[in-house]
C-alpha positions as CSV (number, residue, x, y, z in Angstrom):
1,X,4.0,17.8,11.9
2,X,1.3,15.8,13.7
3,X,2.7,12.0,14.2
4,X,0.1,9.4,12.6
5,X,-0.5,7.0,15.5
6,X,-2.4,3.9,15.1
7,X,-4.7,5.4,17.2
8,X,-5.5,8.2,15.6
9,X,-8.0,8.2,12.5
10,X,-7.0,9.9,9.1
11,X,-8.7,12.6,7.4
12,X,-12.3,12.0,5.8
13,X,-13.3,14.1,2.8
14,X,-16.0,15.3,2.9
15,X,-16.8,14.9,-1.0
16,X,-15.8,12.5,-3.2
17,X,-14.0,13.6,-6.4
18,X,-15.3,11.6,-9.7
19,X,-12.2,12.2,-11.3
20,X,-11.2,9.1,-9.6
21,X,-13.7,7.2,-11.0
22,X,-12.5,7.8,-14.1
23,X,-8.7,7.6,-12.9
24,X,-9.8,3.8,-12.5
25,X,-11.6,3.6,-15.8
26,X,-7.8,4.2,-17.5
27,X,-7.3,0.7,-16.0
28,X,-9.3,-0.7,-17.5
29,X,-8.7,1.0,-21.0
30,X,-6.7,-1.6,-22.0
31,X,-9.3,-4.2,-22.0
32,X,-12.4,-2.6,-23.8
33,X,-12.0,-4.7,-26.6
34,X,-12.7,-8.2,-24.3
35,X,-15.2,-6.0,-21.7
36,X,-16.9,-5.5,-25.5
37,X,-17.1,-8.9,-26.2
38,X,-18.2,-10.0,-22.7
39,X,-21.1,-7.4,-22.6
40,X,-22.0,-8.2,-26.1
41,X,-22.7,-11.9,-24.6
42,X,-24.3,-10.9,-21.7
43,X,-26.8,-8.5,-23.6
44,X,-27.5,-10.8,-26.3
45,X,-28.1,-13.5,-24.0
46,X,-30.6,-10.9,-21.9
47,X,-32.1,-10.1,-24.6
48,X,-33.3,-13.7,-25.9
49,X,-34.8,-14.5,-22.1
50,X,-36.5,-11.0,-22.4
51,X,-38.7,-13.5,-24.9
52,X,-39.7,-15.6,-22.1
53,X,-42.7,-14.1,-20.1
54,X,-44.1,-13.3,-24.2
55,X,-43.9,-16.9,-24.8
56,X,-45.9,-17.8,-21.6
57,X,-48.3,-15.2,-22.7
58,X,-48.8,-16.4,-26.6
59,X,-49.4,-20.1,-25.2
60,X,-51.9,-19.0,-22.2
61,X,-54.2,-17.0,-24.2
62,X,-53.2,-18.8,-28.3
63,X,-51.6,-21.9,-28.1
64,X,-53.5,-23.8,-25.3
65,X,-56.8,-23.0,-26.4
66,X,-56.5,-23.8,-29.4
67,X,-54.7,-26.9,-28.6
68,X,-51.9,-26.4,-31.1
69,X,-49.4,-28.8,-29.5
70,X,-46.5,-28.7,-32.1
71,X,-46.6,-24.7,-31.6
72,X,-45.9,-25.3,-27.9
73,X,-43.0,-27.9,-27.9
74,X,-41.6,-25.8,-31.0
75,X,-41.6,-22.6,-28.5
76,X,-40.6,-25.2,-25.7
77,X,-37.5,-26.1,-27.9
78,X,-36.4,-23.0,-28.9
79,X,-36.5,-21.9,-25.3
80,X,-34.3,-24.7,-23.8
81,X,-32.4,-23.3,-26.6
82,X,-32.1,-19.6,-25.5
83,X,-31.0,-21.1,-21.9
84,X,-28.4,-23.0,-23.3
85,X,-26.8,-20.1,-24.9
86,X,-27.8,-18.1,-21.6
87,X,-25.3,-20.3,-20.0
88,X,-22.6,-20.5,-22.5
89,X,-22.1,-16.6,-22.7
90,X,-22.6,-16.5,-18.6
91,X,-19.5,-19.0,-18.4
92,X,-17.8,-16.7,-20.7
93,X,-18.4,-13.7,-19.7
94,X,-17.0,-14.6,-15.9
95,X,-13.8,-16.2,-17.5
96,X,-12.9,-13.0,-19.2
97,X,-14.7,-10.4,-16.4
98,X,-12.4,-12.6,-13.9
99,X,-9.0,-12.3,-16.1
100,X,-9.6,-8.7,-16.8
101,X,-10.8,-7.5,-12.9
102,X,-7.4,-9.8,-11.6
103,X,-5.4,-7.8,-14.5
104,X,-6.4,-4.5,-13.1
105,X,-6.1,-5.1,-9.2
106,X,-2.2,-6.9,-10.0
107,X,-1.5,-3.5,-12.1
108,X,-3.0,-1.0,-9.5
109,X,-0.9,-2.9,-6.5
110,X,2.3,-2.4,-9.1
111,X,1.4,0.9,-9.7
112,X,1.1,2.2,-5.8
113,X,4.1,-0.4,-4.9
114,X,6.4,0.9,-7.2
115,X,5.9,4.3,-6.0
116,X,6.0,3.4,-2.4
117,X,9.9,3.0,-3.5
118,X,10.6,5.8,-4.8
119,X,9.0,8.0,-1.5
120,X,11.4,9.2,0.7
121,X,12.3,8.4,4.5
122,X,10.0,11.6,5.0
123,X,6.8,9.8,4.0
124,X,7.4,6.6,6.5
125,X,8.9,8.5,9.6
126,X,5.4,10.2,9.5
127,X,2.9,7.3,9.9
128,X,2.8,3.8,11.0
129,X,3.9,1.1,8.6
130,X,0.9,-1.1,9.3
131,X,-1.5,1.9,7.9
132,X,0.7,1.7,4.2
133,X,0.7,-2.1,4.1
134,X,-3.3,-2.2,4.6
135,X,-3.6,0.0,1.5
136,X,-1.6,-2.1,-0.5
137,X,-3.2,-5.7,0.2
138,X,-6.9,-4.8,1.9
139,X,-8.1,-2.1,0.0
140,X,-6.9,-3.1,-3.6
141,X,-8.2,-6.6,-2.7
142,X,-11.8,-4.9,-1.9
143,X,-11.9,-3.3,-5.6
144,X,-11.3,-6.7,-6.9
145,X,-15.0,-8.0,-7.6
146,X,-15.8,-4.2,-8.7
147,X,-13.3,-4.5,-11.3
148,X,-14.2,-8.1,-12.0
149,X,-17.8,-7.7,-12.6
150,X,-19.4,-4.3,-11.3
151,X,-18.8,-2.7,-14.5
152,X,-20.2,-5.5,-17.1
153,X,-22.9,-6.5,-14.7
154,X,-23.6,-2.4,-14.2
155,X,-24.0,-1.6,-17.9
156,X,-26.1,-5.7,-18.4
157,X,-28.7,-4.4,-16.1
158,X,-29.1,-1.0,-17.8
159,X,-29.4,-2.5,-20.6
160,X,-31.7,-5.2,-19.2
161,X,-34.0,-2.6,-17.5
162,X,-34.3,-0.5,-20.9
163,X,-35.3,-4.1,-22.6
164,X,-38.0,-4.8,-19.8
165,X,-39.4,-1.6,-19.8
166,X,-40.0,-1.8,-23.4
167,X,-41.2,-5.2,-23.3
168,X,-43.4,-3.8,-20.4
169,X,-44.5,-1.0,-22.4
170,X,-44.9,-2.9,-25.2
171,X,-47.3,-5.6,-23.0
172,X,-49.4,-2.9,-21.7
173,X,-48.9,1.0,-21.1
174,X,-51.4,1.4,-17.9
175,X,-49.8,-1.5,-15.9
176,X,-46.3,-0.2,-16.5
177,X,-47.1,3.5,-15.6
178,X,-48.9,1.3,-12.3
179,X,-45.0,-0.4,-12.2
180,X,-43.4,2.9,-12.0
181,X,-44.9,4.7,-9.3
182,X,-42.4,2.7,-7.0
183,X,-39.0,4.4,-8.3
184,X,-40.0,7.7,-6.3
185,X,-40.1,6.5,-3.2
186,X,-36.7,4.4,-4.1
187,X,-34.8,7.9,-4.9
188,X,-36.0,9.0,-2.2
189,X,-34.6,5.9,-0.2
190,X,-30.9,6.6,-2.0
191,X,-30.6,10.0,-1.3
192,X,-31.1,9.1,2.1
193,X,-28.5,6.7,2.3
194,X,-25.9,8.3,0.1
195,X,-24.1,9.9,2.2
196,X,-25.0,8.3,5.2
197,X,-23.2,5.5,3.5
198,X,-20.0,7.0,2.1
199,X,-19.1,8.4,5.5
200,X,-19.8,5.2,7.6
201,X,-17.1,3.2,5.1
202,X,-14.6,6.0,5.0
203,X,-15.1,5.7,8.8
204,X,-15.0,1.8,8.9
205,X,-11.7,2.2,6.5
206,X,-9.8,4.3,8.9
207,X,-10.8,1.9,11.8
208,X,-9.3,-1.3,9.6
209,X,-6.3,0.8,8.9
210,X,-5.7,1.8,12.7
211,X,-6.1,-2.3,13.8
212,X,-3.5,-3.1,11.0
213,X,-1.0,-0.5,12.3
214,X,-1.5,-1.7,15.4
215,X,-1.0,-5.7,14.7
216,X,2.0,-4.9,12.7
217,X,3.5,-2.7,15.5
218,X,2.7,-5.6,17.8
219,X,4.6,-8.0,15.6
220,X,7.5,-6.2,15.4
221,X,7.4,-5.7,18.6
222,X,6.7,-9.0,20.3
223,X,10.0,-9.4,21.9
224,X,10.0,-6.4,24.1
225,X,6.8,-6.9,24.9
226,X,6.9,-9.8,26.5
227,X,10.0,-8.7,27.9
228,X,8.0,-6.3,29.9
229,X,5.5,-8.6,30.5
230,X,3.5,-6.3,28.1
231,X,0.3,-9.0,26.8
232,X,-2.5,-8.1,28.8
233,X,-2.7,-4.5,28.0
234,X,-1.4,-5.0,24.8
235,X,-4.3,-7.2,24.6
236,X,-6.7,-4.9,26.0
237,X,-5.3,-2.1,23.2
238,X,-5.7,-4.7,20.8
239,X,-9.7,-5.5,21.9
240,X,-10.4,-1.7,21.7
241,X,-9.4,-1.3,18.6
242,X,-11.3,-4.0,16.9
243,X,-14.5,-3.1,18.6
244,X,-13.9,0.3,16.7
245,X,-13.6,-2.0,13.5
246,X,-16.3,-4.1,14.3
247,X,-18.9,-0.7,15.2
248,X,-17.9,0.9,12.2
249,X,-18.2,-2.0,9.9
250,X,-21.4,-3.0,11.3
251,X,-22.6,0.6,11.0
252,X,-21.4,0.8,7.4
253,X,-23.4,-2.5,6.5
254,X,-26.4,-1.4,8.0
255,X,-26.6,1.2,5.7
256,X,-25.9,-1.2,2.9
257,X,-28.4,-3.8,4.2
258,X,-31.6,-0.6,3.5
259,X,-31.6,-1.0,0.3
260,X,-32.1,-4.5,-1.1
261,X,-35.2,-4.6,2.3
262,X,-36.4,-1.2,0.2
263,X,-36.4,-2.4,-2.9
264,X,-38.6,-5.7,-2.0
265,X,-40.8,-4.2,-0.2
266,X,-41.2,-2.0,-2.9
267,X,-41.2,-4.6,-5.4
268,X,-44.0,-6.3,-3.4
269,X,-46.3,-3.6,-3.3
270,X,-46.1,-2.7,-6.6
271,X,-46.7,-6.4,-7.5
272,X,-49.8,-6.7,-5.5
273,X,-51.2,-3.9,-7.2
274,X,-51.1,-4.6,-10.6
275,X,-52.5,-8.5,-9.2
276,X,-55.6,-6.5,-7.7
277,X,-55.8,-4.0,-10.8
278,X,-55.3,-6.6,-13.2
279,X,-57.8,-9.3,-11.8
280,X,-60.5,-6.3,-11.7
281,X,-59.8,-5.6,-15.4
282,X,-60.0,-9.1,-16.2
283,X,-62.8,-9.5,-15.0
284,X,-64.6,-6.0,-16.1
285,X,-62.7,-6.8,-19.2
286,X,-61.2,-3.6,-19.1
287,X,-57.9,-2.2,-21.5
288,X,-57.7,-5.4,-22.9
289,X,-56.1,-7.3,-20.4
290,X,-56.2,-11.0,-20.3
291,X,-54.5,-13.8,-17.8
292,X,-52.0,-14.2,-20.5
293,X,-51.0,-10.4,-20.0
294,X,-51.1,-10.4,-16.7
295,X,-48.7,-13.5,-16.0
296,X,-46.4,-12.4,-18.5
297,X,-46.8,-8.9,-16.9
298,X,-46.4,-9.9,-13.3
299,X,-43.2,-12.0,-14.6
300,X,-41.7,-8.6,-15.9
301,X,-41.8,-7.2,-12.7
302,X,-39.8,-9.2,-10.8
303,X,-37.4,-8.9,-13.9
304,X,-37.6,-5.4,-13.5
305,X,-37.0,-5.0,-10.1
306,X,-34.1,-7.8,-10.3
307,X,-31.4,-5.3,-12.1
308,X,-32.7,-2.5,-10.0
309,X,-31.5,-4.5,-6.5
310,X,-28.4,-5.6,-8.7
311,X,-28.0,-1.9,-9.8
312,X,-28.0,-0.7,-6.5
313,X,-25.6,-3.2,-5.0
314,X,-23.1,-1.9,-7.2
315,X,-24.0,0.9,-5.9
316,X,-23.0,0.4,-2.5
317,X,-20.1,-1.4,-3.7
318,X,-19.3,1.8,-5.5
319,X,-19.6,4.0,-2.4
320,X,-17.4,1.3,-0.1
321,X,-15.0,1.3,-3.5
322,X,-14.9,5.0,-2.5
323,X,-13.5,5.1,0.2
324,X,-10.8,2.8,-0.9
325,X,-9.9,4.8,-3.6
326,X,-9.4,7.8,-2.1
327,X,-6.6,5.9,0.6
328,X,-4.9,4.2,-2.8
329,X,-4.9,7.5,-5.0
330,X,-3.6,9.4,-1.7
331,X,-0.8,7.1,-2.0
332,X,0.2,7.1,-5.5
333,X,-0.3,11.1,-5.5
334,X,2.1,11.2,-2.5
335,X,5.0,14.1,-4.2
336,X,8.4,12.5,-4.4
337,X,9.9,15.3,-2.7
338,X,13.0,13.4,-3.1
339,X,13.5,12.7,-6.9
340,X,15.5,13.3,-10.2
341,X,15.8,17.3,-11.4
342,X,14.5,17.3,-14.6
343,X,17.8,18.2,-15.9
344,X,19.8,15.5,-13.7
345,X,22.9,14.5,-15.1
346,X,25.0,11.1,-14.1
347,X,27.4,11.3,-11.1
348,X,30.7,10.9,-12.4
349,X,32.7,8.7,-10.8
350,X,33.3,9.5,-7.3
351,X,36.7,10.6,-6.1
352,X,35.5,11.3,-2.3
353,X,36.0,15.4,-1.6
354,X,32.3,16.0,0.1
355,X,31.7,19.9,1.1
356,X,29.1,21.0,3.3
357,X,28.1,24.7,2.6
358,X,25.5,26.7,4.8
359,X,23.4,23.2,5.2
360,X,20.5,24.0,7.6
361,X,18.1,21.2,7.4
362,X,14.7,20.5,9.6
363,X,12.2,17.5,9.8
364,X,9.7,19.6,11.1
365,X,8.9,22.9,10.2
366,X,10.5,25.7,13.0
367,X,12.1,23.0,14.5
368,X,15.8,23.4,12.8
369,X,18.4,20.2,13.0
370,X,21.5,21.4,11.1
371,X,22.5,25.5,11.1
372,X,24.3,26.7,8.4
373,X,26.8,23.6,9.0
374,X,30.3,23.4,7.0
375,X,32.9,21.2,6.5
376,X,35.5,20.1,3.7
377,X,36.3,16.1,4.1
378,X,39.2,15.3,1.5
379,X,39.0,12.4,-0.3
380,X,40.4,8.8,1.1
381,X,40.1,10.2,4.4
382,X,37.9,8.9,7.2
383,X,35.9,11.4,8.9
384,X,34.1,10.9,12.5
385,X,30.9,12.2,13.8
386,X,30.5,12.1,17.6
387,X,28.1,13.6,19.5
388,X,25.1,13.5,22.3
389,X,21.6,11.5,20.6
390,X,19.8,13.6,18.5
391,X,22.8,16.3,18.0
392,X,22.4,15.9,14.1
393,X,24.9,12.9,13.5
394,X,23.0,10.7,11.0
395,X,21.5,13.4,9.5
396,X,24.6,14.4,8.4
397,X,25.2,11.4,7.1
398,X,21.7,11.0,5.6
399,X,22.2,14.3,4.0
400,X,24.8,13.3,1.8
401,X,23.3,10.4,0.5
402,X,20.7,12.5,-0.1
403,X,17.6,11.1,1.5
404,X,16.3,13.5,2.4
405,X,16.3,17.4,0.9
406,X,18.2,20.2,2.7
407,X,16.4,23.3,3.4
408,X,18.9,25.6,2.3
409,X,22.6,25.6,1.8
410,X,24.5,23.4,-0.8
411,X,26.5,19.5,-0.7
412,X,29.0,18.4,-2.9
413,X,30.8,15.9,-3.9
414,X,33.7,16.8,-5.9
415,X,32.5,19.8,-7.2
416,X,29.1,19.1,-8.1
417,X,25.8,19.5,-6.4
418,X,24.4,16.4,-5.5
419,X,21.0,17.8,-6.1
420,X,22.1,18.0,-9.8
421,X,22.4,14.4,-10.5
422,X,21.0,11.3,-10.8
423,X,19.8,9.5,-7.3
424,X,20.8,6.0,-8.9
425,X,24.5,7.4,-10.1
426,X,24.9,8.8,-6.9
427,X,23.9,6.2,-4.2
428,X,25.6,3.5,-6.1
429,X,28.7,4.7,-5.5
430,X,28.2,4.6,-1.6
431,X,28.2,1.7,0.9
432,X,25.4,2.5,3.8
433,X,25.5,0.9,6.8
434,X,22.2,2.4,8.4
435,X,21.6,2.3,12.9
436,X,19.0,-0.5,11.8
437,X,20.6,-3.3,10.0
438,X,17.5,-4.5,8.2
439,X,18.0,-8.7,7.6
440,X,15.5,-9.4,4.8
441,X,13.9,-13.1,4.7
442,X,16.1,-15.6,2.4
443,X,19.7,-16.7,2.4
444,X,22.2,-15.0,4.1
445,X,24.3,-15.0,0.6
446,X,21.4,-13.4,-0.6
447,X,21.1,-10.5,1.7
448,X,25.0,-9.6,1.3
449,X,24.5,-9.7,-2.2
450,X,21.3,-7.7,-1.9
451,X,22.9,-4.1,-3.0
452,X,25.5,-6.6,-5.6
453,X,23.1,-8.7,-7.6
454,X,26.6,-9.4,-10.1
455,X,28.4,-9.9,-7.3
456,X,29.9,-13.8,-7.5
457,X,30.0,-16.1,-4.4
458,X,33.7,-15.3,-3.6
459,X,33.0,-11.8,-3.7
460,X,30.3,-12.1,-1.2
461,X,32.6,-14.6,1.1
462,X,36.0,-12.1,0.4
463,X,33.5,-9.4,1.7
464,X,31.9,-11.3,4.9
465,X,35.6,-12.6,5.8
466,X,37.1,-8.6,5.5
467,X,34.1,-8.1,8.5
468,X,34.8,-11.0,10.3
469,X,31.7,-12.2,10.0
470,X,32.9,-15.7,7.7
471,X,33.4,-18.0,10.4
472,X,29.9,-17.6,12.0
473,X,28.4,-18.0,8.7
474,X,30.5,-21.2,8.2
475,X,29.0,-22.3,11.5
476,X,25.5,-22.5,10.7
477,X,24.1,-25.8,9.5
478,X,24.1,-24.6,5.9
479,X,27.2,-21.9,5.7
480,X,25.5,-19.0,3.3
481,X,23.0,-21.0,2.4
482,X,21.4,-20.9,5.7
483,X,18.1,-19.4,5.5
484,X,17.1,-16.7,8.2
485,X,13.9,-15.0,8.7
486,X,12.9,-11.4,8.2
487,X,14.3,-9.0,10.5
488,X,17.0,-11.7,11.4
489,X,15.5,-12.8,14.3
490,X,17.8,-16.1,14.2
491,X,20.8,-14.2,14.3
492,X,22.1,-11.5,17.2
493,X,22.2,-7.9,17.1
494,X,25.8,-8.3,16.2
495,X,25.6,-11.1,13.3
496,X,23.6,-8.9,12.1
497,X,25.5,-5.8,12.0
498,X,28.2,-8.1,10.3
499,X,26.2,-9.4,7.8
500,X,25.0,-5.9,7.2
501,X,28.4,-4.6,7.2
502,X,29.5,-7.2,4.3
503,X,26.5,-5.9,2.2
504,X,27.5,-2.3,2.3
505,X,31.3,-3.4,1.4
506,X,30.5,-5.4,-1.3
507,X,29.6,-2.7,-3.3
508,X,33.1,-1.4,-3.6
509,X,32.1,1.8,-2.8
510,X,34.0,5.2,-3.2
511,X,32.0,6.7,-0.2
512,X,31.5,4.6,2.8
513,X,28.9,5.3,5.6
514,X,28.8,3.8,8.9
515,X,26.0,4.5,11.1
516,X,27.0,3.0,14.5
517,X,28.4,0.0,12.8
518,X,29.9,-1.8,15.8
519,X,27.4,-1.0,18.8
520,X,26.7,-4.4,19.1
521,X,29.8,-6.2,18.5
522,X,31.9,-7.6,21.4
523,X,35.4,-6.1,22.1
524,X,36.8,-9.1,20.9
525,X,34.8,-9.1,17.9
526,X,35.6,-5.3,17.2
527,X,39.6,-5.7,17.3
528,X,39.2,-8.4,14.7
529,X,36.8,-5.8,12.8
530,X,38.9,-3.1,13.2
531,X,41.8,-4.9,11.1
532,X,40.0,-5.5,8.5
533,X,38.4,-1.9,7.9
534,X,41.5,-0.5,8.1
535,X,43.0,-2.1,4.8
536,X,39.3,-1.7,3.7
537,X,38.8,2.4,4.4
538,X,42.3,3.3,2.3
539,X,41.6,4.9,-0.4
540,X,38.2,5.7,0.6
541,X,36.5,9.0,1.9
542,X,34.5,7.3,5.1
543,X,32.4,8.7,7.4
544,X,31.7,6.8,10.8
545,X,29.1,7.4,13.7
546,X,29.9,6.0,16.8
547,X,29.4,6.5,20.4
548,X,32.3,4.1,21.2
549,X,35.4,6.3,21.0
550,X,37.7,3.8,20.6
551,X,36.5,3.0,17.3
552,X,37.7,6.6,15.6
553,X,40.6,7.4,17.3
554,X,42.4,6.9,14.2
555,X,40.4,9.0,12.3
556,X,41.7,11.8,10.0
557,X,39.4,13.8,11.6
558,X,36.7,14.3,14.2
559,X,33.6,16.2,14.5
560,X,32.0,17.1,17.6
561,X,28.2,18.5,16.6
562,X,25.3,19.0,19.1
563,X,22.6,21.1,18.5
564,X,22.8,21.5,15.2
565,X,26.6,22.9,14.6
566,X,29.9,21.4,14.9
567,X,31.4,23.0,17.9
568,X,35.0,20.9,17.3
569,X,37.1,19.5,14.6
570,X,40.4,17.9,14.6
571,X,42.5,14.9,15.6
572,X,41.5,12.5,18.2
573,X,45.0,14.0,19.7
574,X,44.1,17.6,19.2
575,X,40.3,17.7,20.5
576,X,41.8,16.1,23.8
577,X,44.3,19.0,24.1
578,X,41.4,21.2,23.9
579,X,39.6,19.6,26.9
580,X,36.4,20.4,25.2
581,X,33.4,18.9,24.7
582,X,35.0,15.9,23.2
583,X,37.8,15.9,26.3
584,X,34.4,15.5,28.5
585,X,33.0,12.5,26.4
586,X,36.3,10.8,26.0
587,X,37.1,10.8,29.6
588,X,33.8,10.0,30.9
589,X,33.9,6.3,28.5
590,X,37.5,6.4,30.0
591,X,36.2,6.7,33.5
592,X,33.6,4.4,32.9
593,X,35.8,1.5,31.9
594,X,38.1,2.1,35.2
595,X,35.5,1.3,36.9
596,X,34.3,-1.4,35.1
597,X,37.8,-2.8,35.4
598,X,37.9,-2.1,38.7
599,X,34.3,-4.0,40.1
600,X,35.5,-7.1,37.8
């Protein structure tokens, strides 16, 4: 499975699907009845100015020569009148284009946010973090004005164009046809461009997406890399990839900047022709052309061409809205792999026997992490998983939280198959404690209480003092109250551990995981720690991950797995009277902290 780097572009269809045009169209479904009322305004509104340029023309060639004054201020009257209306229904229309487009973009970020939760670990080990987050924010924020106002402004000119051309049509037939003979040389201009255009913003997409990983992975990793005096080529990485952005996006715009150039000169052309026809036919008084008909005429035109620029900026817009869509659709048609069976039934409540039966489980295809793995852990005990890195350990533990699928074999937990129940019924009966103890921005009450929202205050305090980690708390200038930023970065590795610690416990769990739970907490620290969980574990089925033996010796039972199998099982006492793989590891901490001892 090919790693999704931020320097390494995403796929580009080559064809669009319309489907998801209309996939967006169900959006907006709910608001047909105030689009309705906004194009209504916006056509009736049209349609009234459409009287204009025959106005101009009944006073040029009626009114004025025959000096009929009240005819012209009652036309001048009724005009001021039409614009004032004009405006009314233009306010209107962006008040409710405005509330409707906002509408849609807040419940297409819901809708791809909601089921970026319900993915499983599968779908973010596979692709930098930055590369989601820019689909979420950038490209539903570029659909915002298409939403907004493409649509009504689409169908207004449409309708406007059908209106001019019969008002055109209606003026005279010969300049009109004169008009026309422009749009072939405009279609042939789009067809150029199409897909000239569509690729260029699909490109331009996947560069944005690539300097968004990249700025995230940066800021996440800011310490260590000025801890290895990492800014200047992290600079230089940096400079690279925005030049990429800033090729493709001026590529993609160049392509967008043909048409309205195109159109003009177009427009222009077309303009001066029916000036040189019309003047000759004037004065050969030919087809019944008069100045009248020919300013109201050469009015028309610049009408017509007006929604043919605006119809073919949407255009563009659509194209660039393209190439969004098809990154936010990706995302919300992402499979759950990890989900509810349709016939899922509520965990009952947990009692703590977890069997592992013939559990062979991969992350990448041919590339096996567990083999046909089996264990029994009874309840209330506490199980230990030890181990070189990347043996299998907290996939184990992963497994029977059920992150991630198996491949083949079975897991249960007191008889029934965790794949036959509910994901909510089951998790909440465990307390996780994952390698990365995730501090989320707000209070530090908050984040014990995170997995707990009933929990009360004493709760969350019992909890934090049981893991030792109530006096530094109390320390801080505002006890739990004490704000800390996301990722903790005010706290240390091991406050945070604690904190994290207190958040798994407080959910009283019947399963408790703990994923390398005191790595970063001081000997001192640990002793304190170690009290407390062992009041805390009784009664509990535990499993515990840790490199530092001295943690599990007083497990119920310990598991030694590397690649892929659990080569021993027993008592701390009865895997070092083996002198196996677990006698090698035990003595070479053991030898390790002689000779620590020793050098101090």
């Amino acid at each position: 499975m090919a790693r999704n780097k931020y320097d390494i572009d995403e796929s580009i269809e080559e064809s669009y699907d319309i489907k998801q045009l209309g996939r967006v169209l169900q959006y907006v479904k709910p608001y047909r009845g105030q689009l309705a009322l906004a194009l209504f305004l916006m056509l009736s509104s049209s349609a009234l100015t459409m009287l204009f340029p025959m106005f101009i023309s009944e006073i040029m060639d009626t009114y004025i020569p025959a000096k009929d004054i009240k005819a012209i201020v009652t036309i001048t009257i009724l005009s001021l009148v039409i614009v004032l209306y004009a405006c009314i229904c233009i306010r209107f229309k962006i008040r409710i284009t405005s509330r409707i487009g906002q509408a849609i973009v807040h419940q297409l970020r819901s809708d791809i946010f909601c089921h970026l939760q319900e993915l499983p670990f599968s779908y973010y080990d596979d692709r930098p973090h930055g590369k989601i987050q820019v689909r979420v924010v950038n490209y539903v924020n570029s659909l915002s004005d298409l939403l907004s106002n493409g649509i009504i402004n689409t169908i207004t000119d449409m309708c406007n164009l059908i209106f001019i051309l019969v008002f055109m049509f209606a003026l005279h037939i010969r300049l009109t046809l004169i008009c026309l003979c422009g749009l072939p040389v405009l279609m042939g201009v789009i067809i150029f461009v199409k897909r000239r255009q569509r690729r260029a913003w699909q490109i331009q997409s996947n560069k944005q997406s690539n300097l968004t990983a990249y700025i995230a992975e940066s800021i996440n990793g800011i310490r260590v890399t000025q801890s290895f005096v990492r800014e200047r080529e992290n600079t230089s990485i940096f400079n690279h990839l925005s030049g990429n952005y800033r090729s493709a996006w001026m590529r993609a715009v160049k392509y967008n900047f043909i048409m309205w150039p195109c159109i003009d000169s177009i427009s222009t052309v077309t303009t001066a022709f029916i000036y040189v026809i019309g003047i000759g036919w004037i004065s050969g008084e030919l087809y019944g052309v008069t100045i009248g008909i020919l300013i109201a005429f050469t009015s028309y035109i610049s009408r017509f061409w007006e929604p043919i620029n605006t119809l073919a900026s949407f255009y563009n817009s659509l194209l660039t809205a393209i190439a969004y869509l098809e990154r936010i659709f990706e995302t919300i048609d992402e499979p759950v792999n990890v989900k509810d069976a349709p016939d899922a039934i509520e965990m009952p409540p947990i009692q703590g026997n977890v069997t592992f039966r013939d559990v062979c489980f991969s992350y990448e295809d041919n590339v096996p992490i567990l083999n046909k793995v089996n264990f029994t852990a009874n309840a209330g005990d506490t199980y230990a998983i030890v181990g070189p890195t990347g043996a299998g350990k907290s996939t184990i533990v992963n497994l029977i939280s059920r992150f991630y699928n198996v491949d083949s074999g079975e897991i249960q937990i007191d008889g029934t198959d965790i794949s036959k129940v509910t994901l909510k019924s089951l998790r909440k009966q465990m307390g996780i404690m994952m390698q990365d103890s995730f501090i989320f921005s707000g209070t530090i009450m908050d984040n014990i209480r995170y997995g707990n929202l009933t929990a009360t205050d004493e709760e969350v305090i019992a909890a934090a003092k049981t893991v030792c980690a109530h006096d530094f708390i109390m320390e801080m200038e505002n006890g739990y109250q004490t704000q800390v930023n996301e990722r903790g970065s005010r706290l240390s590795s091991g406050q945070r551990q604690l904190i994290s610690f207190a958040r798994a416990l407080l959910e009283n769990p019947a399963i408790l995981i703990l994923d390398e739970a005191t790595s970063s907490i001081d000997t001192e620290t640990e002793i304190l720690l170690q009290k407390g969980l062992n009041r805390l574990l009784q009664g509990r089925t535990s499993f515990i991950i840790a490199h530092r033996l001295s943690t599990i010796k007083n497990a119920n039972c310990i598991m030694y797995v590397d690649k892929g199998n659990i080569l021993e099982k027993g008592t701390h006492e009865e895997l070092l009277a083996l002198k196996g793989e677990y006698y090698k590891l035990f003595m070479s901490q053991y030898d390790f902290l002689l000779e620590k001892k020793g050098t101090a």
